[in-house]
BALO-463852 format. One record per residue (C-alpha): x, y, z. Coordinates in pm, whole numbers, plus 50000, padded with zeros to 5 digits. Layout:
! BALO-463852
<pt x="X" y="Y" z="Z"/>
...
END
This chain:
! BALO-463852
<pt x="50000" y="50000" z="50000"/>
<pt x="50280" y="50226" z="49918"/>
<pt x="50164" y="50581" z="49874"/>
<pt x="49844" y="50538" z="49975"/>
<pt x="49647" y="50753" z="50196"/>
<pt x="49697" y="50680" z="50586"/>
<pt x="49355" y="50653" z="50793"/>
<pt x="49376" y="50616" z="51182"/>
<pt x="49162" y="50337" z="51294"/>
<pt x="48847" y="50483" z="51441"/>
<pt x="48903" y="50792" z="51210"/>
<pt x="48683" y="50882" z="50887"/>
<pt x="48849" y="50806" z="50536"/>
<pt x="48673" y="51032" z="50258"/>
<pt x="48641" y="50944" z="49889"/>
<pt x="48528" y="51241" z="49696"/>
<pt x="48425" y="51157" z="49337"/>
<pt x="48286" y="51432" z="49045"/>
<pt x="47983" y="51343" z="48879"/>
<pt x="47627" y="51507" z="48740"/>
<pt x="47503" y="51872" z="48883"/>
<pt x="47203" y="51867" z="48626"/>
<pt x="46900" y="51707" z="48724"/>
<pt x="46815" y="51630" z="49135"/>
<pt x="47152" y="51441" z="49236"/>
<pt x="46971" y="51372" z="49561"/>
<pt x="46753" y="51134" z="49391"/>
<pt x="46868" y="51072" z="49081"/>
<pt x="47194" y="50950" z="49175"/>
<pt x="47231" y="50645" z="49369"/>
<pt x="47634" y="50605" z="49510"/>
<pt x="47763" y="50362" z="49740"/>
<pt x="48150" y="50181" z="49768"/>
<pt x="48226" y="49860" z="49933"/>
<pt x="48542" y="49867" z="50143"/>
<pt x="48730" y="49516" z="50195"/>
<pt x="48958" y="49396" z="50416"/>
<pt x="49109" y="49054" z="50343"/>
<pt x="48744" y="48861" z="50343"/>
<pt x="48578" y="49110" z="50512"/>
<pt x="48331" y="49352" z="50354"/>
<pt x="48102" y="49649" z="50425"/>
<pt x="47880" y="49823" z="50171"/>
<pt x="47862" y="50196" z="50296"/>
<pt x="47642" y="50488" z="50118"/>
<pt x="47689" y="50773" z="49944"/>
<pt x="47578" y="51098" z="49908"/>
<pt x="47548" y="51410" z="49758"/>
<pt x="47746" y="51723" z="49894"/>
<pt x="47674" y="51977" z="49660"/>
<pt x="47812" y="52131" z="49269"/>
<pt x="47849" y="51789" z="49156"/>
<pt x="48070" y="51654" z="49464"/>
<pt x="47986" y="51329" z="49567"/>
<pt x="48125" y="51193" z="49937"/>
<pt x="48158" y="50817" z="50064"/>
<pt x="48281" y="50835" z="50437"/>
<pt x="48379" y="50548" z="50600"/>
<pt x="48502" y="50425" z="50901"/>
<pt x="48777" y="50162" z="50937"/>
<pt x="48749" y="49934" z="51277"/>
<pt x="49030" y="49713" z="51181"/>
<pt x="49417" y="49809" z="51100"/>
<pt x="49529" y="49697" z="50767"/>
<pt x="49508" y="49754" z="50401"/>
<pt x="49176" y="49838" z="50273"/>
<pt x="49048" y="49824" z="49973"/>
<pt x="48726" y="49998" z="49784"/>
<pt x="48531" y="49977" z="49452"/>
<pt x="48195" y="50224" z="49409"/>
<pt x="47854" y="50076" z="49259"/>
<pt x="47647" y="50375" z="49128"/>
<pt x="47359" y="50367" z="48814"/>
<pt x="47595" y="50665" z="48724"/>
<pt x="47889" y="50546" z="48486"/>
<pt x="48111" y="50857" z="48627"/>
<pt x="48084" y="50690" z="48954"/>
<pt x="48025" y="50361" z="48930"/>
<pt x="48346" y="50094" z="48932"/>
<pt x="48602" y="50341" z="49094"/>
<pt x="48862" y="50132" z="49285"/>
<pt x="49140" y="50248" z="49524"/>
<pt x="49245" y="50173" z="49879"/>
<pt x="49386" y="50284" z="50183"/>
<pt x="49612" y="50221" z="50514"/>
<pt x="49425" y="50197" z="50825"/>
<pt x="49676" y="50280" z="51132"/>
<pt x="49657" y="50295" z="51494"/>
<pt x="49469" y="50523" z="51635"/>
<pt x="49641" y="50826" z="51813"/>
<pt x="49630" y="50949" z="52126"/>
<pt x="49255" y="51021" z="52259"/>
<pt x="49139" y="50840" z="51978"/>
<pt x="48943" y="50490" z="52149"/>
<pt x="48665" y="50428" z="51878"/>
<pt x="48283" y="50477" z="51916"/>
<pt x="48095" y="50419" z="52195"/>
<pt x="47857" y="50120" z="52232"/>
<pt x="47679" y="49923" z="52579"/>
<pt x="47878" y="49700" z="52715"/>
<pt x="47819" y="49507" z="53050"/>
<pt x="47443" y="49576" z="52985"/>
<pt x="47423" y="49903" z="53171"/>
<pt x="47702" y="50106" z="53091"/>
<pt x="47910" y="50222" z="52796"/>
<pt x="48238" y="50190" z="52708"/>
<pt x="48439" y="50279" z="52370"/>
<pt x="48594" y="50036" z="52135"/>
<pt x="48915" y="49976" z="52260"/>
<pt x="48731" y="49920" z="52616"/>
<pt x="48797" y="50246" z="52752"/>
<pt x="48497" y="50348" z="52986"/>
<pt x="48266" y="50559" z="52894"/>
<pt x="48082" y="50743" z="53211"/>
<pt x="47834" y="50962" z="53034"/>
<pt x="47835" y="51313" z="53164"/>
<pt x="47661" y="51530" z="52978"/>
<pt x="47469" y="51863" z="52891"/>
<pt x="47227" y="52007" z="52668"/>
<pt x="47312" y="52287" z="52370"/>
<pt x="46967" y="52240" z="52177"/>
<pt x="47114" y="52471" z="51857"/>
<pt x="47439" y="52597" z="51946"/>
<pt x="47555" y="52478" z="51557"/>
<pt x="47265" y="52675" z="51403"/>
<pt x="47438" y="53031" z="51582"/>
<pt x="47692" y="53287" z="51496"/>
<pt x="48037" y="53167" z="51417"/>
<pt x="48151" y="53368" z="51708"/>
<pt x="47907" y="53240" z="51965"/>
<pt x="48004" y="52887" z="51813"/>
<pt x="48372" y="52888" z="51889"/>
<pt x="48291" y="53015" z="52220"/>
<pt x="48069" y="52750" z="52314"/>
<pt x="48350" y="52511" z="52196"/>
<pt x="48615" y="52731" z="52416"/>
<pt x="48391" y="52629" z="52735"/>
<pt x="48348" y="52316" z="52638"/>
<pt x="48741" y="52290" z="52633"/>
<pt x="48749" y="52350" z="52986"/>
<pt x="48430" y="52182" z="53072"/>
<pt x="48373" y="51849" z="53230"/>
<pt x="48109" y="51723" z="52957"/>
<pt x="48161" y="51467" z="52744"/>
<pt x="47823" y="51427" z="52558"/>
<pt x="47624" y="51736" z="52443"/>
<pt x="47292" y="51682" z="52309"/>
<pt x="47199" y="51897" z="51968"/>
<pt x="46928" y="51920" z="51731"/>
<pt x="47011" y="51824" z="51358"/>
<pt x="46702" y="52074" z="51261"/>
<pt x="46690" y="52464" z="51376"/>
<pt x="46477" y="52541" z="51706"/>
<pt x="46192" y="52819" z="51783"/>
<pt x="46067" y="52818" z="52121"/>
<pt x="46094" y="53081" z="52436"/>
<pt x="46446" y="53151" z="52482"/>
<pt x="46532" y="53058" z="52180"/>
<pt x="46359" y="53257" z="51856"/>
<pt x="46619" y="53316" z="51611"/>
<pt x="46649" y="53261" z="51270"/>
<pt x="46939" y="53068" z="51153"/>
<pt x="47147" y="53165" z="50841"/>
<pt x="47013" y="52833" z="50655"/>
<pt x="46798" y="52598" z="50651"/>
<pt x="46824" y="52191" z="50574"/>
<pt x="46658" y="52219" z="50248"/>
<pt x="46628" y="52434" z="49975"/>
<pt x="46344" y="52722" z="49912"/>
<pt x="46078" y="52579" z="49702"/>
<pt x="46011" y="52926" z="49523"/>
<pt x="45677" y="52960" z="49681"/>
<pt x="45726" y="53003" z="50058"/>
<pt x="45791" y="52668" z="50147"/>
<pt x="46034" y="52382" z="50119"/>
<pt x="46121" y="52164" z="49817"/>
<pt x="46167" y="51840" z="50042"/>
<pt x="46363" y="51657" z="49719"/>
<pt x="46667" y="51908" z="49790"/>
<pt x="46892" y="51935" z="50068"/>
<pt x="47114" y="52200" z="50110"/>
<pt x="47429" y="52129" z="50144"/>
<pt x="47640" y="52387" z="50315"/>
<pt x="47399" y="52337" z="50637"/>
<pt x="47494" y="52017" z="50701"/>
<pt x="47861" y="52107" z="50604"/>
<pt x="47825" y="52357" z="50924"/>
<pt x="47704" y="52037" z="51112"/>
<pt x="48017" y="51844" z="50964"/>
<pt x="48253" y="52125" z="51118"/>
<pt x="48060" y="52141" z="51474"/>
<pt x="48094" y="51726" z="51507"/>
<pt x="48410" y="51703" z="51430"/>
<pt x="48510" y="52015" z="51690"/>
<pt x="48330" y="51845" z="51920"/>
<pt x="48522" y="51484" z="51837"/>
<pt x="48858" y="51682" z="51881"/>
<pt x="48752" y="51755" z="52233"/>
<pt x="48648" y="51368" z="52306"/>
<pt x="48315" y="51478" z="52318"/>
<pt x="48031" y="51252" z="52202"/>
<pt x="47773" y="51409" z="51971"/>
<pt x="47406" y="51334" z="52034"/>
<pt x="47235" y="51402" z="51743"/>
<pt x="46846" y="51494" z="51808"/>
<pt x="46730" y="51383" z="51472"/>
<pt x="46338" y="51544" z="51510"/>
<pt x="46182" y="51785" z="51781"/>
<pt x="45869" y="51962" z="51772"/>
<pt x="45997" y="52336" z="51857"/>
<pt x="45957" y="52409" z="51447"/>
<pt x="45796" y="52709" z="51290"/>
<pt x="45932" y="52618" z="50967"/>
<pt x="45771" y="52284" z="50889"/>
<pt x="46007" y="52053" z="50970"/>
<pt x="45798" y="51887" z="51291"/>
<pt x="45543" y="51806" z="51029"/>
<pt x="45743" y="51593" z="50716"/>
<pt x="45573" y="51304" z="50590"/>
<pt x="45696" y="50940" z="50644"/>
<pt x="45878" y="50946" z="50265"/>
<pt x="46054" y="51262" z="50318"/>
<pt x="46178" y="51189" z="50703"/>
<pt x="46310" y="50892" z="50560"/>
<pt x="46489" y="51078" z="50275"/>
<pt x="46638" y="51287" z="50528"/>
<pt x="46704" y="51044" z="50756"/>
<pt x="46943" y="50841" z="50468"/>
<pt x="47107" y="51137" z="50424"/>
<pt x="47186" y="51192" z="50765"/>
<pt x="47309" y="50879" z="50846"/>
<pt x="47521" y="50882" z="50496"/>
<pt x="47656" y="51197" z="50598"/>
<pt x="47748" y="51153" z="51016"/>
<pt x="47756" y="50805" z="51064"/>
<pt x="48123" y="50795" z="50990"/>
<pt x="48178" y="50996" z="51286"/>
<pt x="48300" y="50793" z="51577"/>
<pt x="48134" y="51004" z="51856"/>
<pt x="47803" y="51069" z="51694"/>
<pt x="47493" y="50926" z="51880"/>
<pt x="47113" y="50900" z="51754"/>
<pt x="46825" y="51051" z="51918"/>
<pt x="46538" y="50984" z="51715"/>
<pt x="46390" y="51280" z="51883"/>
<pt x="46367" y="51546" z="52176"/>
<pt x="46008" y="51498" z="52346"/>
<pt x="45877" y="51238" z="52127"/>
<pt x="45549" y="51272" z="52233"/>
<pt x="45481" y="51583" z="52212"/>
<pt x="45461" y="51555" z="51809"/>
<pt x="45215" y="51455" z="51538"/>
<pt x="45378" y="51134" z="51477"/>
<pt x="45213" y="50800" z="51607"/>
<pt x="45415" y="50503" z="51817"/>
<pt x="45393" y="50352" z="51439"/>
<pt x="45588" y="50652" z="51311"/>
<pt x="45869" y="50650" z="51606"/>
<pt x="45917" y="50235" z="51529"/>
<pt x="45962" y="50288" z="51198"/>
<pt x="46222" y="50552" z="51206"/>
<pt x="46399" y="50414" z="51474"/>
<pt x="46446" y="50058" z="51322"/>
<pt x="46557" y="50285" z="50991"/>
<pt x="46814" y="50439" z="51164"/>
<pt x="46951" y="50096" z="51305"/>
<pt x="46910" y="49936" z="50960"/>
<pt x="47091" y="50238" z="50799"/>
<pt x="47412" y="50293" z="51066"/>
<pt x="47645" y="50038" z="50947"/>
<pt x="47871" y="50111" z="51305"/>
<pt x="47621" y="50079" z="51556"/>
<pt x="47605" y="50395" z="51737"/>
<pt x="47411" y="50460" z="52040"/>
<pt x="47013" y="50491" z="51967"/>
<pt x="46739" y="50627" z="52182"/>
<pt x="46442" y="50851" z="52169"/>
<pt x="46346" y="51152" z="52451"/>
<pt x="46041" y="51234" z="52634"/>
<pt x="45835" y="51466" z="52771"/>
<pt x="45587" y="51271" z="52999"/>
<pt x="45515" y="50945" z="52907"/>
<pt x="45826" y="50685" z="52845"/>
<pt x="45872" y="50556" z="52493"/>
<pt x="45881" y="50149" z="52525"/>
<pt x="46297" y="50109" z="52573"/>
<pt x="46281" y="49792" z="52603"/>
<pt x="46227" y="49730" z="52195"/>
<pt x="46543" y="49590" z="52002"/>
<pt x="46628" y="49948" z="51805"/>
<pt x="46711" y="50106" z="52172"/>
<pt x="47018" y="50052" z="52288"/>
<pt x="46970" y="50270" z="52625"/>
<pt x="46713" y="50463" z="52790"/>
<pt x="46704" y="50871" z="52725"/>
<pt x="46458" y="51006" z="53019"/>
<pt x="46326" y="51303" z="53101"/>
<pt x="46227" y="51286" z="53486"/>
<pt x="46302" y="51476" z="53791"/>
<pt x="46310" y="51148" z="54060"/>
<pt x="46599" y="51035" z="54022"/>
<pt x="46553" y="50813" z="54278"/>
<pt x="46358" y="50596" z="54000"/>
<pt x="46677" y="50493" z="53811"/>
<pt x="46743" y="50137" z="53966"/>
<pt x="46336" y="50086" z="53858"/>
<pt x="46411" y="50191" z="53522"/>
<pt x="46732" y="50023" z="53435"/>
<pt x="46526" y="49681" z="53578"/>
<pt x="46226" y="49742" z="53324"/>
<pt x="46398" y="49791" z="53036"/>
<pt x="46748" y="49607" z="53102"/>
<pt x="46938" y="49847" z="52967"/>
<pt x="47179" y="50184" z="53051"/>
<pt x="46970" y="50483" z="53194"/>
<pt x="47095" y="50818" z="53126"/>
<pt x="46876" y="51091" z="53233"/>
<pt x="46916" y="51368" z="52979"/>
<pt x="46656" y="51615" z="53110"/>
<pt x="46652" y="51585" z="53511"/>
<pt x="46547" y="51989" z="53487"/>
<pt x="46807" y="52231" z="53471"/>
<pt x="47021" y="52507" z="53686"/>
<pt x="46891" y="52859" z="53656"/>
<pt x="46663" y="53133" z="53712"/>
<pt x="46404" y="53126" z="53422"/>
<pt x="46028" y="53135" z="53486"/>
<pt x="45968" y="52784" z="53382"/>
<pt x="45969" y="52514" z="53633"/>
<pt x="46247" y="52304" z="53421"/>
<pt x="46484" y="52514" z="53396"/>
<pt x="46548" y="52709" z="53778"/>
<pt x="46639" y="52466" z="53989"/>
<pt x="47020" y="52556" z="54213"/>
<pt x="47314" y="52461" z="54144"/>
<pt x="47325" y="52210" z="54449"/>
<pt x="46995" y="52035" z="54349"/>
<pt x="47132" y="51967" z="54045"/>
<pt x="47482" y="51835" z="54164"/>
<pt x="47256" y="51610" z="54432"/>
<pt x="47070" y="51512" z="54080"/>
<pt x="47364" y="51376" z="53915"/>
<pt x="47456" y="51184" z="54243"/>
<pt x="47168" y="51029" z="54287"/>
<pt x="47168" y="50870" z="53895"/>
<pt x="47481" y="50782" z="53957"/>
<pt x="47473" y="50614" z="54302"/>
<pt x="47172" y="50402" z="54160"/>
<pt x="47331" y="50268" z="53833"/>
<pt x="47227" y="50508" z="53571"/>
<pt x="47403" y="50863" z="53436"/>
<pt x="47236" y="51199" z="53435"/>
<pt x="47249" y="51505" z="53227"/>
<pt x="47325" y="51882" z="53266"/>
<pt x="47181" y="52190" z="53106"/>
<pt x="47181" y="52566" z="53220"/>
<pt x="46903" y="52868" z="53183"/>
<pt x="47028" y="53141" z="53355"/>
<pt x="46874" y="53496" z="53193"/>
<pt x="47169" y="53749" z="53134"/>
<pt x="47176" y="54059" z="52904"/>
<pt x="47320" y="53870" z="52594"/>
<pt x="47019" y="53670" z="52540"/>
<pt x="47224" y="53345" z="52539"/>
<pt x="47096" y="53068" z="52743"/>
<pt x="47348" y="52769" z="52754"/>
<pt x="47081" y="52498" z="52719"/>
<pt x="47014" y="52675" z="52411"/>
<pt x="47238" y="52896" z="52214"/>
<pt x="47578" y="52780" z="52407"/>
<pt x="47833" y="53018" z="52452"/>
<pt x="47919" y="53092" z="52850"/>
<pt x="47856" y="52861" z="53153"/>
<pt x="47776" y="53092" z="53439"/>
<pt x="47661" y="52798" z="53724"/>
<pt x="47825" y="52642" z="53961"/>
<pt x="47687" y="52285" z="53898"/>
<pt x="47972" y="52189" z="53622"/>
<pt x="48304" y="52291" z="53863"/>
<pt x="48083" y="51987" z="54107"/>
<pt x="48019" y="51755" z="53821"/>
<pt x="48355" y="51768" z="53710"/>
<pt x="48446" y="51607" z="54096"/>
<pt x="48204" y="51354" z="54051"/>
<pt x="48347" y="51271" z="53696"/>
<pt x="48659" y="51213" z="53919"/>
<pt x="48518" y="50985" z="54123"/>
<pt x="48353" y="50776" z="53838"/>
<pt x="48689" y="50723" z="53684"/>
<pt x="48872" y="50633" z="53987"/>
<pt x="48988" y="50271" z="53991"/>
<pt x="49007" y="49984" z="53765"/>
<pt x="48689" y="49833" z="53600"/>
<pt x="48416" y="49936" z="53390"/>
<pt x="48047" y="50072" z="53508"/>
<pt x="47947" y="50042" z="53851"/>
<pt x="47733" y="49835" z="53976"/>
<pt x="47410" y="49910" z="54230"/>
<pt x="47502" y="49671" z="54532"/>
<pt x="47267" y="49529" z="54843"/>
<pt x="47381" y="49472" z="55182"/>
<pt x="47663" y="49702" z="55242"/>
<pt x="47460" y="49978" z="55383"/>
<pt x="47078" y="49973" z="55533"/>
<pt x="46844" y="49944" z="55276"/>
<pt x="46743" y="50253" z="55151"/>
<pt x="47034" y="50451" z="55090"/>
<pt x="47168" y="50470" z="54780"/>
<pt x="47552" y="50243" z="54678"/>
<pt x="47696" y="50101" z="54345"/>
<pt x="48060" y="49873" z="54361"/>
<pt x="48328" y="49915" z="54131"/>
<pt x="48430" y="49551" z="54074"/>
<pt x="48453" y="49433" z="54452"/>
<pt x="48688" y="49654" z="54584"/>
<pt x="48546" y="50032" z="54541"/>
<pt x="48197" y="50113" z="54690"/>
<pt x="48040" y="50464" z="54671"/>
<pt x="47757" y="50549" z="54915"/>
<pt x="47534" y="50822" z="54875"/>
<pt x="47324" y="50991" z="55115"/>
<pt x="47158" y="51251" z="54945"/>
<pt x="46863" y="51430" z="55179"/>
<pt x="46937" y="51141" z="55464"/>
<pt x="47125" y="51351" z="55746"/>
<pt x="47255" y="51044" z="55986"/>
<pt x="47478" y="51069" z="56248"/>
<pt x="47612" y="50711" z="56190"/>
<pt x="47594" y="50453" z="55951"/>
<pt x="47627" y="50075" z="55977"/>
<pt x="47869" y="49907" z="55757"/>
<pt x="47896" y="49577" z="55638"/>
<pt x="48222" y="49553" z="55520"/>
<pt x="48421" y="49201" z="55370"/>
<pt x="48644" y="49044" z="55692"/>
<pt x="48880" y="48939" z="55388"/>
<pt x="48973" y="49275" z="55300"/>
<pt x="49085" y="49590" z="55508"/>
<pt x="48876" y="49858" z="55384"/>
<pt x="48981" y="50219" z="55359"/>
<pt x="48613" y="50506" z="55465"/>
<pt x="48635" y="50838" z="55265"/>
<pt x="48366" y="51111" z="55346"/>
<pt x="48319" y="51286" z="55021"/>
<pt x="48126" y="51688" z="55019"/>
<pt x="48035" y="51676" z="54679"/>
<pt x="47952" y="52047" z="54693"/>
<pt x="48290" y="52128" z="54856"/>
<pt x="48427" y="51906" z="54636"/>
<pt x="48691" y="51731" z="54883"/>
<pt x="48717" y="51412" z="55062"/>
<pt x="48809" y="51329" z="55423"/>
<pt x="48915" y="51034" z="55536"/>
<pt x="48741" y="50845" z="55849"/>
<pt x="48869" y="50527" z="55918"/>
<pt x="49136" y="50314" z="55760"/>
<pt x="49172" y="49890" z="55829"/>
<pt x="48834" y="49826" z="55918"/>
<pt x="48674" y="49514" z="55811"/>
<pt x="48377" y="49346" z="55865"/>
<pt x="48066" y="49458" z="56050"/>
<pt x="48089" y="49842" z="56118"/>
<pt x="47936" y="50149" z="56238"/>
<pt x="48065" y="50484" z="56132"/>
<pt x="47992" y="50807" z="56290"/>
<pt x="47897" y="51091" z="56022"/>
<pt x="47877" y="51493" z="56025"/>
<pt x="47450" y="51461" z="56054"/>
<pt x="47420" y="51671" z="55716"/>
<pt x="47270" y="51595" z="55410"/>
<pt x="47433" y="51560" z="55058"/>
<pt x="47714" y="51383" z="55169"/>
<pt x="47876" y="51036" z="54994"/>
<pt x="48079" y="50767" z="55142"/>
<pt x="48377" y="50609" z="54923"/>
<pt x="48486" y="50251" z="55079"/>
<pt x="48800" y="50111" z="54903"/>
<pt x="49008" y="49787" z="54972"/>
<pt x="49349" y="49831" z="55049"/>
<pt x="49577" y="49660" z="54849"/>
END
């Protein structure tokens, strides 16, 4: 494979091609290239980008010498052959994310995955400036999933026109729904791939019913246009994630509708990226074979350990209201309640989400438009991040017996146990601790962000005397 191109495993190999302009080239043109290595084959699709550039993206999983041919009813495109060198993959670079271990995530080299993550409805659909300042905070941030919608938003907070649109005018007020347009999704392009260089996973909210322009109401023929064209264009990505939509329910589309496009998008993604679908107030069934984990809107966190044994899957609470000072109920709860929020989901199995509303003179709300964090929830989620990733192993585990029932505690393999008290104020706790194994009692402050320890060597049966606040966490660990 001398001289040709170089491809980091993981990473997204692009073969452009020149063919037709004239005509619709969304429809007209069919493109797709099967990439081989040794006896192994994928067939990947193509699509249109635009003055008469055609893209295949792929992604190689496997280090070697690949090798490609295109199939297309177009003669300009069809039987092009080449190849390429897939490498190892640098540093920062471990693959996609995917469930492993049932309940958690973890990336395809087996690095964890501990989803922490906030909310920036239609940061890519603002000002350049207001873009790369949302990406600045997000450099410094502790987030490393950030839900965004595919499609432009209108709703309170948020009533802004973006500079284009996903398809083209129609020449009579509307949309023609047979023509995308292609420099808004090559702004999307540039926004995932920002976000990748940060190791931050992109949750793609594919529908949502905040829409002035039409979009909410597509028929089943064009969402599934746009939906192969999506997928064609993103799924090469290694850190993109599907969310069939934000608030599912809350649209004119039926539990028929929702199937269907979900078991598209799992038929379409030839990499097998994370797939789930949001609510508003009643669940969408999780448990069906398109969902690989549960996206939930809910305040009780308290509920996760129900919801990961109903639908057998990870939990990750998106929406568990948000940090600031807004009018509306969702989106003005403190800083503190939402730190205790993300404790809780965690100490129970499951993963919660972040998203900030605070009003200031520029208009911007985070959970919106991006730009500036101004809470004090992220500097605490960070810690709690830091506790996650503490310690060999993968996800952790919700464990009985260690503590009084009640009280929330997940294990990290057997040797790492994190208890967490939440509103519970006691003055002592009972233990029971392995007599095998000399165990090591941390009190954590979550808010204060620091750690004390209590008691080191104890095995066994125990009782440990505590400050008698709330919001506090235990960390147990085995000494070595």
């Amino acid at each position: 494979m001398e001289g040709k191109p170089q491809v980091e495993r993981w990473d997204v190999f692009e073969l452009q091609l020149e063919g037709p302009s004239e005509g619709n080239p969304f429809c007209d043109v069919q493109l797709a290239a099967v990439f081989a290595l040794e006896h192994r084959e994928l067939r990947i699709d193509g699509f249109y980008d635009g003055e008469g550039r055609f893209l295949v993206r792929f992604m190689p999983d496997e280090i070697g010498a690949w090798r490609y041919v295109t199939e297309s009813n177009c003669d300009d495109l069809d039987g092009v052959q080449g190849g390429f060198e897939c490498v190892a993959p640098g540093e920062g670079n471990h693959g996609p994310v995917s469930v492993r271990d049932g309940y958690h995530f973890r990336h395809a080299d087996g690095w964890p995955h501990y989803s922490v993550g906030t909310t920036c409805y239609a940061w890519a659909h603002q000002r350049q400036a207001l873009r790369l300042e949302t990406l600045r905070t997000l450099s410094e941030a502790p987030f490393n999933k950030l839900r965004m919608c595919v499609f432009p938003k209108w709703y309170p907070y948020n009533q802004r026109e973006p500079e284009l649109h996903a398809f083209e005018p129609d020449g009579e007020g509307g949309w023609d729904y047979a023509r995308l347009h292609p420099a808004y999704f090559q702004g999307l392009d540039a926004c995932i791939e920002a976000l990748m260089g940060l190791g931050i996973e992109a949750d793609l909210i594919l529908f949502h019913p905040y829409d002035k322009w039409g979009y909410a109401e597509m028929g089943a023929e064009t969402d599934a246009f746009f939906l192969r064209y999506v997928v064609a264009r993103f799924a090469a990505y290694r850190n993109v994630w599907w969310s069939m939509a934000n608030e599912f329910d809350l649209m004119k589309k039926s539990m028929t509708d929702w199937d269907r496009i979900g078991r598209l998008v799992h038929q379409l993604d030839p990499y097998g990226h994370p797939r789930s679908i949001h609510n508003c107030r009643g669940f969408y069934d999780h448990a069906k074979a398109w969902v690989t984990h549960a996206s939930v809107q809910h305040s009780d966190l308290e509920r996760v350990g129900e919801w990961r044994h109903t639908y057998g899957k990870p939990v990750v609470v998106d929406e568990c209201r948000y940090e600031g000072d807004i009018p509306r109920r969702w989106g003005n709860i403190s800083a503190r309640e939402l730190t205790h929020r993300f404790w809780e989901a965690f100490a129970r199995g499951g993963y919660a989400g972040h998203g900030e509303t605070y009003l200031k003179p520029s208009g911007d709300l985070w959970w919106s438009h991006g730009g500036v964090l101004h809470g004090d929830s992220p500097a605490r989620i960070a810690f709690l991040r830091e506790v996650m990733e503490q310690g060999e192993g993968g996800g952790w585990e919700p464990v009985d017996g260690i503590v009084p029932h009640g009280y929330a505690c997940v294990a990290k393999s057997e040797g790492q146990y994190l208890v967490y008290m939440g509103l519970a104020q006691p003055s002592e706790l009972d233990l029971h601790l392995s007599e095998d194994k000399s165990w090591t009692i941390e009190l954590l402050n979550p808010w204060e962000m620091a750690g004390k320890t209590l008691h080191c060597e104890l095995s066994g049966k125990q009782t440990v005397k505590l400050p008698g606040r709330p919001y506090l966490a235990l960390r147990i660990v085995a000494q070595d």
